[in-house]
C-alpha positions in Angstrom: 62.4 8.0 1.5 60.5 4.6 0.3 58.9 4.3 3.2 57.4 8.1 3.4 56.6 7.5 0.0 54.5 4.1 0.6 52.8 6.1 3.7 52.1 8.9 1.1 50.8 6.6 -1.0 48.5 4.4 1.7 47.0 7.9 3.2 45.8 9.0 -0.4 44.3 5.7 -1.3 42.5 6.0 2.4 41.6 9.5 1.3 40.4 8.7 -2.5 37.9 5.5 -1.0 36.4 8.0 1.2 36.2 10.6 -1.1 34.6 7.9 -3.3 32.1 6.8 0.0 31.2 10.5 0.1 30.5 11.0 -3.2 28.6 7.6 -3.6 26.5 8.7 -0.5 25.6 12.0 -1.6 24.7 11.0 -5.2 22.3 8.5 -3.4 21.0 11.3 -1.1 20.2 13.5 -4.1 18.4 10.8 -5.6 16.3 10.3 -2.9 15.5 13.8 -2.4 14.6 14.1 -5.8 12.2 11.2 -5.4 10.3 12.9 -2.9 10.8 15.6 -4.5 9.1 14.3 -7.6 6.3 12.4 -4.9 5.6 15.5 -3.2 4.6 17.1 -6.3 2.4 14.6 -7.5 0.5 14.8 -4.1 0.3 18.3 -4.6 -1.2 18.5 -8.0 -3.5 15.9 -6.9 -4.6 17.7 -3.9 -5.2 20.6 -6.2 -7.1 19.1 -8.9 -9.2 17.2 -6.1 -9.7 20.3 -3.8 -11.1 22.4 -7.6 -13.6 19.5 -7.7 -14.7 19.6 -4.0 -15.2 23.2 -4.7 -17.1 23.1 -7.6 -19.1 20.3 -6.0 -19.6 22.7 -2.9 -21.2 25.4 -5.5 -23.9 22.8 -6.6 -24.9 22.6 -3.2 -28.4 24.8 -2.5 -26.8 25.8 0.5 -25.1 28.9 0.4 -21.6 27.4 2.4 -19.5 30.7 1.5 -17.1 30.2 4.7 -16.3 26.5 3.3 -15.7 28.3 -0.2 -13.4 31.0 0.9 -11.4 27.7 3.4 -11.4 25.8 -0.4 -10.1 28.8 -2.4 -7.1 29.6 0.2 -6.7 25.7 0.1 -6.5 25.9 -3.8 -3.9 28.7 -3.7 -1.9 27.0 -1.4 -1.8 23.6 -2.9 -1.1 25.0 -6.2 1.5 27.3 -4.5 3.0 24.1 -2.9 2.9 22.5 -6.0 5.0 25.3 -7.9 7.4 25.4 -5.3 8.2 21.5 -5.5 8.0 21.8 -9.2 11.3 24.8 -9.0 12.7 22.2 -6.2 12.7 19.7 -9.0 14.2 22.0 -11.7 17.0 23.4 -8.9 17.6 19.5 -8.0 18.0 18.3 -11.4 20.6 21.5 -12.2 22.8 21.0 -9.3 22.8 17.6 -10.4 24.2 18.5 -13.1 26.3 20.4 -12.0 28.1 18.6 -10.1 29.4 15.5 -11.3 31.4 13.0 -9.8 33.3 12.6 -13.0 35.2 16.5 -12.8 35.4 16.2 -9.2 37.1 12.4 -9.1 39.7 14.0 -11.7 40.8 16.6 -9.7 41.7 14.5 -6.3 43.5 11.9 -9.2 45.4 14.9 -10.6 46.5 16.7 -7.2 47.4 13.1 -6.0 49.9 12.6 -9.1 51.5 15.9 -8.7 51.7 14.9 -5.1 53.6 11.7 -5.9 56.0 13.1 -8.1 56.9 16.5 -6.6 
């Protein structure tokens, strides 16, 4: 009985480090993608607000370059689609964040070990 109990005990103290390990690594991960996140969007907006410039400089030009216009203006649209996109990426990153805590989750293995333990 002891010794099932101390063998009980040793596999949920095996269990709760890696839960921790997992949660620790996946809190880091997060992080990280949220820093590239937060990188890529940065890029983006500067890609936009450089490729508005380019194309304003292109319409000072006294040659007519309409085929390097209409490549600029799809450019522009897609930069500044990229860049909403990265900027909702953020926003979804930052929620689930949130949302799940290490805190709620670490309580629940604690609790269901306890009850465990004693029943």
């Amino acid at each position: 009985m002891i010794i099932g109990s101390v063998l009980t005990l040793v596999a949920a103290v095996v269990a709760l480090r890696a839960g921790i390990r997992a949660f620790v690594t996946q809190v880091r991960l997060r992080r990280d993608l949220a820093s590239e996140v937060d990188s890529l969007g940065r890029r983006a907006g500067e890609l936009t607000s450089r490729t508005a410039r380019l194309e304003e400089s292109t319409r000072e030009l006294p040659v007519t370059l309409s085929r390097t216009q209409e490549n600029l203006a799809e450019l522009r649209i897609l930069s500044g689609n990229l860049y909403v996109t990265l900027t909702q990426m953020r926003r979804i990153l930052s929620y689930s964040g949130i949302k799940t805590s290490g805190t709620s989750w670490l309580s629940k293995v604690v609790r269901r070990h306890t009850r465990s333990v004693r029943g």
